[in-house]
PyMOL Python script that loads the backbone (N, CA, C, O; Angstrom):
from pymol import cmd

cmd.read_pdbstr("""\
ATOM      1  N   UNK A   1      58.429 -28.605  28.068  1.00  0.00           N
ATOM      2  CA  UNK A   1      58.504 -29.942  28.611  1.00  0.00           C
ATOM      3  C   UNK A   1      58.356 -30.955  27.470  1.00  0.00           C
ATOM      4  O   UNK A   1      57.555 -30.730  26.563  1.00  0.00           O
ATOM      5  N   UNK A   2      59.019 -31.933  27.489  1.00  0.00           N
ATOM      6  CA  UNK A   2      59.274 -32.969  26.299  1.00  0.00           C
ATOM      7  C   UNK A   2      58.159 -34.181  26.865  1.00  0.00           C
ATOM      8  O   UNK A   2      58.094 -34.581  28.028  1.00  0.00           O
ATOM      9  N   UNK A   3      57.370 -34.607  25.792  1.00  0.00           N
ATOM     10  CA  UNK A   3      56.462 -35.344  25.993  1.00  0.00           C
ATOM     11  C   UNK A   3      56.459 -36.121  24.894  1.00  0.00           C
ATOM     12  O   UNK A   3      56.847 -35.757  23.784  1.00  0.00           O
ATOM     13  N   UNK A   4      55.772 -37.826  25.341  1.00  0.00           N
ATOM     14  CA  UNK A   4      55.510 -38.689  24.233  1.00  0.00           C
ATOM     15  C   UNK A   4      54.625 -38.087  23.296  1.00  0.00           C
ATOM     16  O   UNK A   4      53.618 -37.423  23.541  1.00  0.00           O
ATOM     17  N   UNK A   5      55.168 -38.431  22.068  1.00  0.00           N
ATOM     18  CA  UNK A   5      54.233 -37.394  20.770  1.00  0.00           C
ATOM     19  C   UNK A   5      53.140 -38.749  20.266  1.00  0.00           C
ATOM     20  O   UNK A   5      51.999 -38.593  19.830  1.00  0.00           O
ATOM     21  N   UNK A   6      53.793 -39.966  20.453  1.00  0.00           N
ATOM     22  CA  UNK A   6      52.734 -40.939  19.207  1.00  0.00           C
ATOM     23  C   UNK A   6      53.739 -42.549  20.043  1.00  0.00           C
ATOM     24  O   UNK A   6      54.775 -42.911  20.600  1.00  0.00           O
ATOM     25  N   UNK A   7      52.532 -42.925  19.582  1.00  0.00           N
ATOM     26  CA  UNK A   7      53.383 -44.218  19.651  1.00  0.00           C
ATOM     27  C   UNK A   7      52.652 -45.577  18.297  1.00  0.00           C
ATOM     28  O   UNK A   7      51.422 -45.576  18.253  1.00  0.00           O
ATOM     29  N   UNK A   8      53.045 -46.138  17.763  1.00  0.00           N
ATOM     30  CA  UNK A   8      52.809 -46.950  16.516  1.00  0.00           C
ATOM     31  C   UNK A   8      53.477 -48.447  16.603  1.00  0.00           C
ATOM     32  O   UNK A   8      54.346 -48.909  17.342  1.00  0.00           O
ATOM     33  N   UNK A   9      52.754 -48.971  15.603  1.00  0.00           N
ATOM     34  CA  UNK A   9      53.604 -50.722  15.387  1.00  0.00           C
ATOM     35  C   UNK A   9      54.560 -50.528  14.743  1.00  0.00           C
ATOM     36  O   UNK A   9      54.185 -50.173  13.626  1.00  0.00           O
ATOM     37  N   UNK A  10      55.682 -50.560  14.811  1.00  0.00           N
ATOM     38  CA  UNK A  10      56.911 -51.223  13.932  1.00  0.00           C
ATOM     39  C   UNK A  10      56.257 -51.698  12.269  1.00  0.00           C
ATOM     40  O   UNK A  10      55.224 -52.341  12.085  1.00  0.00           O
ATOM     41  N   UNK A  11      56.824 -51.377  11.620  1.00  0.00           N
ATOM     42  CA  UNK A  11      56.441 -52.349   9.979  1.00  0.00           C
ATOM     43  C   UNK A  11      56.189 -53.681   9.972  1.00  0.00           C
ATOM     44  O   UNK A  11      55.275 -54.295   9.421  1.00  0.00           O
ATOM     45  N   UNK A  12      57.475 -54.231  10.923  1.00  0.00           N
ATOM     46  CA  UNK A  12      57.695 -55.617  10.700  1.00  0.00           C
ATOM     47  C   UNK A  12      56.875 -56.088  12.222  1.00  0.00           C
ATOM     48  O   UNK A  12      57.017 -57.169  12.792  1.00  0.00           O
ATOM     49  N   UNK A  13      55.875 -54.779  12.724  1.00  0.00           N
ATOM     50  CA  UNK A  13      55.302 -55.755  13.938  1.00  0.00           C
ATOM     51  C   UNK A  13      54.606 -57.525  13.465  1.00  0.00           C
ATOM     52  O   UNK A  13      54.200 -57.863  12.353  1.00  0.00           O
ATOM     53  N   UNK A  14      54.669 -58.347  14.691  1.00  0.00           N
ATOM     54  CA  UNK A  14      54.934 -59.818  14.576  1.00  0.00           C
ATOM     55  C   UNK A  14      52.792 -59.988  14.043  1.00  0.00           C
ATOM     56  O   UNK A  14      51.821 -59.293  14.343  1.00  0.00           O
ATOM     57  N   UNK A  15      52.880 -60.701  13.560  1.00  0.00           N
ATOM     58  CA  UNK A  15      50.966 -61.162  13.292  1.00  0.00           C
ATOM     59  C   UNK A  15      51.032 -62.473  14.221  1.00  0.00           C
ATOM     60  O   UNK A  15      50.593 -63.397  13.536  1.00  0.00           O
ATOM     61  N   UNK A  16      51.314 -62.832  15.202  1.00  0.00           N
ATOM     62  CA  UNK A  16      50.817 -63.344  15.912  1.00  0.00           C
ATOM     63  C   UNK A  16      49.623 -63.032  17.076  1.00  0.00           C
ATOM     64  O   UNK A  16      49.421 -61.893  17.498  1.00  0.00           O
ATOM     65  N   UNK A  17      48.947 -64.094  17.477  1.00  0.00           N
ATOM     66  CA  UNK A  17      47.687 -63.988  18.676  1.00  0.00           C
ATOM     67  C   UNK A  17      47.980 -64.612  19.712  1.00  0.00           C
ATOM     68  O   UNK A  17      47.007 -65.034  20.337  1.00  0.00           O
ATOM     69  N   UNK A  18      49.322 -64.904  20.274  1.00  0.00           N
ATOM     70  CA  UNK A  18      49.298 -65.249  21.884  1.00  0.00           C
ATOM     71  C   UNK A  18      49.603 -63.874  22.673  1.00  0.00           C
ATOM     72  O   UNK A  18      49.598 -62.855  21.982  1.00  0.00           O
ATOM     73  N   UNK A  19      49.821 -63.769  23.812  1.00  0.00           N
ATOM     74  CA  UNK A  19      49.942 -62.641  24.726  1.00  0.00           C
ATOM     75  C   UNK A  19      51.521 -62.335  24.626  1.00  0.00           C
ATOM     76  O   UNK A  19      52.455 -63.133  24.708  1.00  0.00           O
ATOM     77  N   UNK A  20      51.541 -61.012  24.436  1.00  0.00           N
ATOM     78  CA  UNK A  20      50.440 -59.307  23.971  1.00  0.00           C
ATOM     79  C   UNK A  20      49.927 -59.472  23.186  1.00  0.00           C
ATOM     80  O   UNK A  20      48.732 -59.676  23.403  1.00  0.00           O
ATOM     81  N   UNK A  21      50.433 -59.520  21.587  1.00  0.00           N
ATOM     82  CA  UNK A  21      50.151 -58.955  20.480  1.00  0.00           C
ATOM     83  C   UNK A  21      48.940 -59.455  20.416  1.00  0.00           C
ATOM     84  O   UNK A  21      48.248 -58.693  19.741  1.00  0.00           O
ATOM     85  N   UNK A  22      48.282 -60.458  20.828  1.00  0.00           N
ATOM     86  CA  UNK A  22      46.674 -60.694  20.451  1.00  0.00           C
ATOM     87  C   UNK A  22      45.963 -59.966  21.366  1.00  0.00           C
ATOM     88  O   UNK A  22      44.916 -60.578  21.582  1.00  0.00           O
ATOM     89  N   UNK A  23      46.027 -58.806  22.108  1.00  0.00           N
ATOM     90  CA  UNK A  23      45.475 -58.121  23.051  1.00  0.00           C
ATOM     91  C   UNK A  23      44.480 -57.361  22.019  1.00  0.00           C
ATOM     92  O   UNK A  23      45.096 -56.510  21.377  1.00  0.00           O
ATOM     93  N   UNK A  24      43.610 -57.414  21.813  1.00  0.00           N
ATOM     94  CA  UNK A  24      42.495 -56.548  20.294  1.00  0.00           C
ATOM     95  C   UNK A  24      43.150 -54.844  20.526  1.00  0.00           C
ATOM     96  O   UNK A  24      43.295 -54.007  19.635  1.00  0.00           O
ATOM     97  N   UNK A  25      43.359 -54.740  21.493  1.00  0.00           N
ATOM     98  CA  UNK A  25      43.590 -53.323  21.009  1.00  0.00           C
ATOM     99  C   UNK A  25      44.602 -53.070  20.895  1.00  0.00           C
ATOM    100  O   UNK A  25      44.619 -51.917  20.465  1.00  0.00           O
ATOM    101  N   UNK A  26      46.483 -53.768  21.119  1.00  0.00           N
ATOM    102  CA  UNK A  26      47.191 -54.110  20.615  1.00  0.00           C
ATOM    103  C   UNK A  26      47.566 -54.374  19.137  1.00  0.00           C
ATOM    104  O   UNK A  26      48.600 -54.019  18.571  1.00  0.00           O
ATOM    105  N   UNK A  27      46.212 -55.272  18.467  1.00  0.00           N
ATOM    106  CA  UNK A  27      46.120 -55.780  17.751  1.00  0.00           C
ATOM    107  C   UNK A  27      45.717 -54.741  16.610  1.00  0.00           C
ATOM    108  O   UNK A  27      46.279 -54.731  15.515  1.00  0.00           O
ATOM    109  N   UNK A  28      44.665 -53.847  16.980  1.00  0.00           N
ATOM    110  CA  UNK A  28      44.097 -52.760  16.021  1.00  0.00           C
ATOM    111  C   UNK A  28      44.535 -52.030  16.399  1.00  0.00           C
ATOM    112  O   UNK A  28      43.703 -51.141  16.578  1.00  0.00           O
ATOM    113  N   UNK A  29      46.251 -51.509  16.958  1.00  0.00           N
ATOM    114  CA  UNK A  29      46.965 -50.024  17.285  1.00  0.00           C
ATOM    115  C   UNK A  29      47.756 -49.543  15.233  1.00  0.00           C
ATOM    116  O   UNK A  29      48.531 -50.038  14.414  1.00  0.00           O
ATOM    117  N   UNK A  30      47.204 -48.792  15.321  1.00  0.00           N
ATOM    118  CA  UNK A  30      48.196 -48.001  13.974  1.00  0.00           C
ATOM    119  C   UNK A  30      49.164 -46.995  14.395  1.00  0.00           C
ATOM    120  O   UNK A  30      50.378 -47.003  14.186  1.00  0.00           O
ATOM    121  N   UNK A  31      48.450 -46.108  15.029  1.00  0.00           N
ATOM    122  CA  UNK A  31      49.088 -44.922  15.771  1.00  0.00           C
ATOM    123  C   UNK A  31      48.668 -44.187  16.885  1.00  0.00           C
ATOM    124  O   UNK A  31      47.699 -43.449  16.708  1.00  0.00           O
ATOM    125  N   UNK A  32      49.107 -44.219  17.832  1.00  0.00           N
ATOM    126  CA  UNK A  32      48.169 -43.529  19.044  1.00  0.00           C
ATOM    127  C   UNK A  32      49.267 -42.108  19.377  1.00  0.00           C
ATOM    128  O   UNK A  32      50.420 -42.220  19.794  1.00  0.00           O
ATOM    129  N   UNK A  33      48.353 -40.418  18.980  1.00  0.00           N
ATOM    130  CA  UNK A  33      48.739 -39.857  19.565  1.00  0.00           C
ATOM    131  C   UNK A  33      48.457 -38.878  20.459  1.00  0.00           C
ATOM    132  O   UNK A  33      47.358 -38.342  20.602  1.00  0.00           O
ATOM    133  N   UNK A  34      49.262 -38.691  20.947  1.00  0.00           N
ATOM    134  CA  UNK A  34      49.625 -37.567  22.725  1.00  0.00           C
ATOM    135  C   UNK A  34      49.711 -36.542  22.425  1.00  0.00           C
ATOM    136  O   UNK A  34      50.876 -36.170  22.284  1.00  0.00           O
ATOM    137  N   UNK A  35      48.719 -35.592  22.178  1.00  0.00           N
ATOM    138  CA  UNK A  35      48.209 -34.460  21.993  1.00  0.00           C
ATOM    139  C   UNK A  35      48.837 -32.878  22.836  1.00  0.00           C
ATOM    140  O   UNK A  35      49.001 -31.709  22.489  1.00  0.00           O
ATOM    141  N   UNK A  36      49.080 -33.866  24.367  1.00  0.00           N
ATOM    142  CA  UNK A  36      49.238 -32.952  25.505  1.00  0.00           C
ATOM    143  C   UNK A  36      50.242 -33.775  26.450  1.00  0.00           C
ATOM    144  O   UNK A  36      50.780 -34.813  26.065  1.00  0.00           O
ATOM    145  N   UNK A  37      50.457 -33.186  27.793  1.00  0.00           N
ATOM    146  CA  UNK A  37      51.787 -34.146  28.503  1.00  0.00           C
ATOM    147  C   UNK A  37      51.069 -34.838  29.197  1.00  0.00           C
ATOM    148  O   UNK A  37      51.777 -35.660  29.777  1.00  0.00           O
ATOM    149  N   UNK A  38      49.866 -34.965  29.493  1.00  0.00           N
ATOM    150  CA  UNK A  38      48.581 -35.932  30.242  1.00  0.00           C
ATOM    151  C   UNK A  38      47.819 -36.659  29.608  1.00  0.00           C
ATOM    152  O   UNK A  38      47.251 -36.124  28.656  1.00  0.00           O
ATOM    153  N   UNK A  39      47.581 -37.849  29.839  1.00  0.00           N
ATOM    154  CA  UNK A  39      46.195 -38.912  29.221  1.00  0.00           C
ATOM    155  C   UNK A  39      45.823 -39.299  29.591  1.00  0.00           C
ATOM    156  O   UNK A  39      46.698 -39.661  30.379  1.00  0.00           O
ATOM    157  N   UNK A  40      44.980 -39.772  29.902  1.00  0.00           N
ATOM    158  CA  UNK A  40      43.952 -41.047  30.415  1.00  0.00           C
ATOM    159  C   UNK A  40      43.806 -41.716  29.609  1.00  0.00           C
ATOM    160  O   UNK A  40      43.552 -41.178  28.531  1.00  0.00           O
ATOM    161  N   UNK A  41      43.896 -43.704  29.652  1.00  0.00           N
ATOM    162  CA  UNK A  41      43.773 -44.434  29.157  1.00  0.00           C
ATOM    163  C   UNK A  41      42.449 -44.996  30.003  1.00  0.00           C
ATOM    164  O   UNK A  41      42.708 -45.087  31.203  1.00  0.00           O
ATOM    165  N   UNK A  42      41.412 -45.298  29.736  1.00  0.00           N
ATOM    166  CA  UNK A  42      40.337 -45.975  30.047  1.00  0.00           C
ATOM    167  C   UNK A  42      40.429 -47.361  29.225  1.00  0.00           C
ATOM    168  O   UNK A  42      41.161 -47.805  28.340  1.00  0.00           O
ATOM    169  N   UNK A  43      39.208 -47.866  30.035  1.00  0.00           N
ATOM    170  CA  UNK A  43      38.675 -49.289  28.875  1.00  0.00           C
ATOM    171  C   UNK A  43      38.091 -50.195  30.720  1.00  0.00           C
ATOM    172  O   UNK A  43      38.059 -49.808  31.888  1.00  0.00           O
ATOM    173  N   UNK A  44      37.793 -51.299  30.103  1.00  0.00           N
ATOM    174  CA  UNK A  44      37.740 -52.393  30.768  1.00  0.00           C
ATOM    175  C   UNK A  44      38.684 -53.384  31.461  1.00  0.00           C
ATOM    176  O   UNK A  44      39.751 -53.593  30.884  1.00  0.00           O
ATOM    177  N   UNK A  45      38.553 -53.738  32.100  1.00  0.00           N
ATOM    178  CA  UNK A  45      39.594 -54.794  33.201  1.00  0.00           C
ATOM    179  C   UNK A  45      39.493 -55.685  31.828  1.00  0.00           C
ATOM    180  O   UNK A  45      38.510 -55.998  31.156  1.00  0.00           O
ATOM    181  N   UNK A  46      41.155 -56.026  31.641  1.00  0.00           N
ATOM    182  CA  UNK A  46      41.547 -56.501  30.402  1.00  0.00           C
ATOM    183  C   UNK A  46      41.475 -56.098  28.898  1.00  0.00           C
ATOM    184  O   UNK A  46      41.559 -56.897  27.966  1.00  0.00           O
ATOM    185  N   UNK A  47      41.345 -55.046  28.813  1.00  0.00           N
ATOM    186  CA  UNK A  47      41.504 -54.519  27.339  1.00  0.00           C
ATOM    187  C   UNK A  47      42.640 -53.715  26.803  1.00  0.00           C
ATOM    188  O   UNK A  47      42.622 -53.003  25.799  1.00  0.00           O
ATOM    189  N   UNK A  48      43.894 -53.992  27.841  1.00  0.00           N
ATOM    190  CA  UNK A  48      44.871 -53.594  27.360  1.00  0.00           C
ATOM    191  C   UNK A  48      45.252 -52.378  27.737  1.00  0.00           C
ATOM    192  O   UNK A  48      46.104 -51.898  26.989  1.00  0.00           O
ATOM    193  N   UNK A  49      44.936 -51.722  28.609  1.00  0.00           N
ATOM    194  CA  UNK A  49      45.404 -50.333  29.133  1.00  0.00           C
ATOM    195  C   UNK A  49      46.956 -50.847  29.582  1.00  0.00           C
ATOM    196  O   UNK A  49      47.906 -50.752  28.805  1.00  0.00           O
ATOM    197  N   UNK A  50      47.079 -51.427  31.002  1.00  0.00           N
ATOM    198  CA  UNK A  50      48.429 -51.575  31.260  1.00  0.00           C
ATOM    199  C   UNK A  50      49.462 -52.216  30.546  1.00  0.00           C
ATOM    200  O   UNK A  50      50.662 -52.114  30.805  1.00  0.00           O
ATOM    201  N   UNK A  51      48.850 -53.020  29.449  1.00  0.00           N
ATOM    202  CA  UNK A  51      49.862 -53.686  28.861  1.00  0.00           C
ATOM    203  C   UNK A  51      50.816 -53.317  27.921  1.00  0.00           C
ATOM    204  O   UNK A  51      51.888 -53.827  27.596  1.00  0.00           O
ATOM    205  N   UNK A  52      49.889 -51.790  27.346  1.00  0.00           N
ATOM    206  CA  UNK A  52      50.526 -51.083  26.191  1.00  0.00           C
ATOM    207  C   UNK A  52      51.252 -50.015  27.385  1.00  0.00           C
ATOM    208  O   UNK A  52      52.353 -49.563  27.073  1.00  0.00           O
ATOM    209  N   UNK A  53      50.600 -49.553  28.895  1.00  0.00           N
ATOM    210  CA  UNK A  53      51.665 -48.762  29.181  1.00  0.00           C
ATOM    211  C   UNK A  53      52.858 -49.571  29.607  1.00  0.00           C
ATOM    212  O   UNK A  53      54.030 -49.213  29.490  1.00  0.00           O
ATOM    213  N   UNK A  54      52.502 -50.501  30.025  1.00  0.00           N
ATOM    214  CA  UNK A  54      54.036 -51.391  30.639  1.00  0.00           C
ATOM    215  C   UNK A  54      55.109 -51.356  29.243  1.00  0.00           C
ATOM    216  O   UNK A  54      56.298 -51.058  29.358  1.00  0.00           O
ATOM    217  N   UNK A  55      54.559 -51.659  28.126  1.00  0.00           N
ATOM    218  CA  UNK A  55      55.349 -51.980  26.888  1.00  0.00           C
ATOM    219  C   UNK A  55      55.993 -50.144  26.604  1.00  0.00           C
ATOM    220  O   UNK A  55      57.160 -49.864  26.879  1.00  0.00           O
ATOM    221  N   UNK A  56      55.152 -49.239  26.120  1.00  0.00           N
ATOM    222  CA  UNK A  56      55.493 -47.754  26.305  1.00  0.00           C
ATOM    223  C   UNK A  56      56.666 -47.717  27.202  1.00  0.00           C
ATOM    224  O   UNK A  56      57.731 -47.417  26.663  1.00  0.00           O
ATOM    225  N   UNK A  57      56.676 -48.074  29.024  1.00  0.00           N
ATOM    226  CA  UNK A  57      57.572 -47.516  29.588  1.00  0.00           C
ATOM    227  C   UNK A  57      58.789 -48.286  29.080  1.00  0.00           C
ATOM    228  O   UNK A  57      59.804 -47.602  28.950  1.00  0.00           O
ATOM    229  N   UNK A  58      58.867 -49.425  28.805  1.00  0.00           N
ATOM    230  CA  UNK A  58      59.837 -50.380  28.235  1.00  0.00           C
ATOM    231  C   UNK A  58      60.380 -49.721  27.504  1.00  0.00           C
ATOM    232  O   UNK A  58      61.542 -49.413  27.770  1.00  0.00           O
ATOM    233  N   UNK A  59      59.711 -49.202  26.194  1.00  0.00           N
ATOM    234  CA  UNK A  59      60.597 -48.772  25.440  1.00  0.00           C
ATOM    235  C   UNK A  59      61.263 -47.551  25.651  1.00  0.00           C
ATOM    236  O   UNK A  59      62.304 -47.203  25.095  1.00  0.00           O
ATOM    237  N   UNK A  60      60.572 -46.877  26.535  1.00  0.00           N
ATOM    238  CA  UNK A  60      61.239 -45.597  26.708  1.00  0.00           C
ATOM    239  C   UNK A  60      62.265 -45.502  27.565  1.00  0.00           C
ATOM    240  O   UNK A  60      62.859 -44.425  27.588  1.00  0.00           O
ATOM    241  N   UNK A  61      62.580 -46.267  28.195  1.00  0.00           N
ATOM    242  CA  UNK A  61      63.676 -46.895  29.080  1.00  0.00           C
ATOM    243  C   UNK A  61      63.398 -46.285  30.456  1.00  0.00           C
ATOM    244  O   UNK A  61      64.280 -46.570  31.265  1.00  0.00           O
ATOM    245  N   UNK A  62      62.629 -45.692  30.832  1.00  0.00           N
ATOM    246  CA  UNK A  62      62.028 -45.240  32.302  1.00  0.00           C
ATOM    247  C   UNK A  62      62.336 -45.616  33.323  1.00  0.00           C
ATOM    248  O   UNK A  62      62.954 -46.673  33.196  1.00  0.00           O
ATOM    249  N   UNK A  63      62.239 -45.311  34.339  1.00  0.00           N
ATOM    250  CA  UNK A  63      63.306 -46.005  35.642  1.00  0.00           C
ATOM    251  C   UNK A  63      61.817 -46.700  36.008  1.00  0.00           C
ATOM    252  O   UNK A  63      60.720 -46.513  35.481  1.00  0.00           O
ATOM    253  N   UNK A  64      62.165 -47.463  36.977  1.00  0.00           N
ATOM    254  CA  UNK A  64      61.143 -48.501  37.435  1.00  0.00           C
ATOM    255  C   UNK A  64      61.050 -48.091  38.847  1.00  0.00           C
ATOM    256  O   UNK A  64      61.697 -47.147  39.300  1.00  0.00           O
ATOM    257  N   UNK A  65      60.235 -48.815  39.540  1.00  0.00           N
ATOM    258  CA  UNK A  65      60.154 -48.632  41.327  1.00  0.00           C
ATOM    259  C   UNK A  65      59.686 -49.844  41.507  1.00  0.00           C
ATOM    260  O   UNK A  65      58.736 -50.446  41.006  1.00  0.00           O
ATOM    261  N   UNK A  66      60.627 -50.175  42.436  1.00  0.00           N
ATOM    262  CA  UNK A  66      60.211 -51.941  42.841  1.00  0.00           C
ATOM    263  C   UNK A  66      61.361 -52.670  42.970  1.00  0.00           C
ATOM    264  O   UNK A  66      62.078 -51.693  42.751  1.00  0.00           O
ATOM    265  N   UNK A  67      62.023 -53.412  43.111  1.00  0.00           N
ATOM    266  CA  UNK A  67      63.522 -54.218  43.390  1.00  0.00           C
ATOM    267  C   UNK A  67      63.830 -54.670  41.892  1.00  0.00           C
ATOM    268  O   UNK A  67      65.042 -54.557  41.705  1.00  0.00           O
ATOM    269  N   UNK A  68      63.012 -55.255  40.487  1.00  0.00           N
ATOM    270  CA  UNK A  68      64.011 -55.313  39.855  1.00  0.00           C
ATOM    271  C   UNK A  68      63.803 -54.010  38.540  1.00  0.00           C
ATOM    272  O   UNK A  68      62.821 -53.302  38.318  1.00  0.00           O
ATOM    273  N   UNK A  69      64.705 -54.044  38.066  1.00  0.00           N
ATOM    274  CA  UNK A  69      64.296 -52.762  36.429  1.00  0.00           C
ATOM    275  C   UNK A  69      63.982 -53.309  35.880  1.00  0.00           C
ATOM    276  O   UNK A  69      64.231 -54.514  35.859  1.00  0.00           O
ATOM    277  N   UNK A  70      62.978 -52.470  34.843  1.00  0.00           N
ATOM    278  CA  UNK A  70      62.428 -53.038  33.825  1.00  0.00           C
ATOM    279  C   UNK A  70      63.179 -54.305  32.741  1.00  0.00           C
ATOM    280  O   UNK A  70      62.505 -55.202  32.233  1.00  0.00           O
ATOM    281  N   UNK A  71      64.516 -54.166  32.555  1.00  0.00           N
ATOM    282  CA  UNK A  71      65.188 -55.177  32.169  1.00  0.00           C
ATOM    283  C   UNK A  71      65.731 -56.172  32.427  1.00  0.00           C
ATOM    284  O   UNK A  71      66.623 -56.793  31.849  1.00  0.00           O
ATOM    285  N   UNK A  72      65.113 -56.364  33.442  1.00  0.00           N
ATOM    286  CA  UNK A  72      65.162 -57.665  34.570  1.00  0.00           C
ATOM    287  C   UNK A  72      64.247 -58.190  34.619  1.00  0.00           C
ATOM    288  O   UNK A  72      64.156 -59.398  34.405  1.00  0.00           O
ATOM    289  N   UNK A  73      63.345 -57.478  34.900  1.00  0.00           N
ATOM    290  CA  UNK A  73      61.891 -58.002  36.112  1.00  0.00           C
ATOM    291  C   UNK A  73      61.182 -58.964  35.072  1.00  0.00           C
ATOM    292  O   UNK A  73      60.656 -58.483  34.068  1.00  0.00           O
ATOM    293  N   UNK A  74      61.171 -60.362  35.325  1.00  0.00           N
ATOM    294  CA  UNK A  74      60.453 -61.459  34.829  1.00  0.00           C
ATOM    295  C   UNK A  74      59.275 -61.420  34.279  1.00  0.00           C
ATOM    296  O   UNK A  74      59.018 -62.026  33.239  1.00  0.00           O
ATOM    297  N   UNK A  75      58.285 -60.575  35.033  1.00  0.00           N
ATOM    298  CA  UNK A  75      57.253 -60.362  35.188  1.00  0.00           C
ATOM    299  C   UNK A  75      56.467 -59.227  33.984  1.00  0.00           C
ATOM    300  O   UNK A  75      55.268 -58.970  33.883  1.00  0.00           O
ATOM    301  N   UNK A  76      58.009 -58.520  32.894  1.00  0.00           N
ATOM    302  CA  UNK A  76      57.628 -57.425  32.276  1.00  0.00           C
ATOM    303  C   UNK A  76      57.934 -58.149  31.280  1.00  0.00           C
ATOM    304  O   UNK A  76      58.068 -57.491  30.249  1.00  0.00           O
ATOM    305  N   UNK A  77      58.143 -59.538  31.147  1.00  0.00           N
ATOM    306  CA  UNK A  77      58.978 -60.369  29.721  1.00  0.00           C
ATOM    307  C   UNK A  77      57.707 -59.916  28.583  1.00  0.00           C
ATOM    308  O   UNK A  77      58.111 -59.644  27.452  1.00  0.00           O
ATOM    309  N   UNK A  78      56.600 -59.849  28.768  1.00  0.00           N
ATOM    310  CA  UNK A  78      55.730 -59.495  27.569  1.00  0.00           C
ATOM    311  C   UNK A  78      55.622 -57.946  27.022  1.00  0.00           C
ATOM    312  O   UNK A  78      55.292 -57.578  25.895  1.00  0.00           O
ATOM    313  N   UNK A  79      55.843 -57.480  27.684  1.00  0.00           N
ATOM    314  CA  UNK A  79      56.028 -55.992  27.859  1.00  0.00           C
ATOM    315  C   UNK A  79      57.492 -55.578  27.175  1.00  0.00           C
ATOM    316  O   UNK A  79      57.712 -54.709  26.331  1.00  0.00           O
ATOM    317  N   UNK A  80      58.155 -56.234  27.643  1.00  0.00           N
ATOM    318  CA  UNK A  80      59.627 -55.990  26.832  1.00  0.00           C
ATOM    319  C   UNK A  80      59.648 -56.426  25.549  1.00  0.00           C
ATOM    320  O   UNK A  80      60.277 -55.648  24.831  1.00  0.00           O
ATOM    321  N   UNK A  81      59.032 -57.737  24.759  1.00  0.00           N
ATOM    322  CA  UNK A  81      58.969 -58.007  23.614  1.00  0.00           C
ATOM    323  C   UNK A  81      57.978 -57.344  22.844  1.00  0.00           C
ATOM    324  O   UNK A  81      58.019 -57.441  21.618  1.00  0.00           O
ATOM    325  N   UNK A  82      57.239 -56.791  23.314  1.00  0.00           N
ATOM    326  CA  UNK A  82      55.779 -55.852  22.675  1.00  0.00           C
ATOM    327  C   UNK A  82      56.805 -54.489  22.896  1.00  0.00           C
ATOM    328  O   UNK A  82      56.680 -53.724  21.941  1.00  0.00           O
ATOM    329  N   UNK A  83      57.472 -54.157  23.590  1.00  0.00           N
ATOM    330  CA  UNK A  83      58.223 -52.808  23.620  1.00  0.00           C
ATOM    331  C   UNK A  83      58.902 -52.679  21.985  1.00  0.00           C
ATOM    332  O   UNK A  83      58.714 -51.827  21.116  1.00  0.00           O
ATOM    333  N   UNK A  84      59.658 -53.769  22.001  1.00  0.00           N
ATOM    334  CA  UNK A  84      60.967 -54.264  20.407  1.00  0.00           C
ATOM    335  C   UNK A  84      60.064 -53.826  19.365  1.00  0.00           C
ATOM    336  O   UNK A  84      60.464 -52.975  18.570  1.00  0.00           O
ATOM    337  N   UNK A  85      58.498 -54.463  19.237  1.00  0.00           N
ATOM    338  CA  UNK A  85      57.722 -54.374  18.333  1.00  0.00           C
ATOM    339  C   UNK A  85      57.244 -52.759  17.904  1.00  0.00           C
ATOM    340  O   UNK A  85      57.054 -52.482  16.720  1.00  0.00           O
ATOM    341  N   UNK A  86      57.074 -51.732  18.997  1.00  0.00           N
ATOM    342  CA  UNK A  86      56.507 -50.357  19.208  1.00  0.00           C
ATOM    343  C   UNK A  86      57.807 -49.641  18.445  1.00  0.00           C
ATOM    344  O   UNK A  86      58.924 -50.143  18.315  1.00  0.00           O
ATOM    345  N   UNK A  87      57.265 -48.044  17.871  1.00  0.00           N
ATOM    346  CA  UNK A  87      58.151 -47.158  17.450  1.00  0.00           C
ATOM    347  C   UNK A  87      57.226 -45.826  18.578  1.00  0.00           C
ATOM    348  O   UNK A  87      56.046 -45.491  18.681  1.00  0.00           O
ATOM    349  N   UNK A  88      58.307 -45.461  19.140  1.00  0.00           N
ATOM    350  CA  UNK A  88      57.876 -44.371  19.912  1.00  0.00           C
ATOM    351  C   UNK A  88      57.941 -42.596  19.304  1.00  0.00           C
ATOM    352  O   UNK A  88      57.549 -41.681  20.028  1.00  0.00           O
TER     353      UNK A  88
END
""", "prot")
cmd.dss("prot")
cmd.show_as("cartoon", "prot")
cmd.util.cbc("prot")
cmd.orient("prot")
């Protein structure tokens, strides 16, 4: 079974601090890797769990569930530009 191996910043990720990239753990990602085909992401309400998976599924081009796709849906516009920034 094919599984995400790592995921990292781009070289040219952006040094800005508005939302995402100022998310601290966004901010201090080098390389995160996937050991196995399961993870748990923990943390606190707001420390960036969904934001790096919303950006992850972005880049991986994943089908969505909900009326619009990920390359639509208004609502993923930060997620899609933090996706550009990620190397999967």
């Amino acid at each position: 079974m094919v599984h995400l191996c790592a995921v990292s910043k781009k070289p040219d990720f952006p040094d800005r601090n508005d939302y995402p990239f100022g998310v601290p753990i966004i901010r201090a990602l080098e390389e995160l890797t996937f050991r196995a085909p399961v993870t748990f992401l923990v943390g606190e309400n707001g420390s960036g769990k969904s934001t790096l998976l919303e950006a992850i599924a972005v880049a991986a081009d994943l089908p969505a569930i909900g009326q619009e796709d990920l390359r639509r849906d208004p609502t993923l516009a930060p997620a899609r530009e933090l996706a550009g920034a990620l190397r999967l």
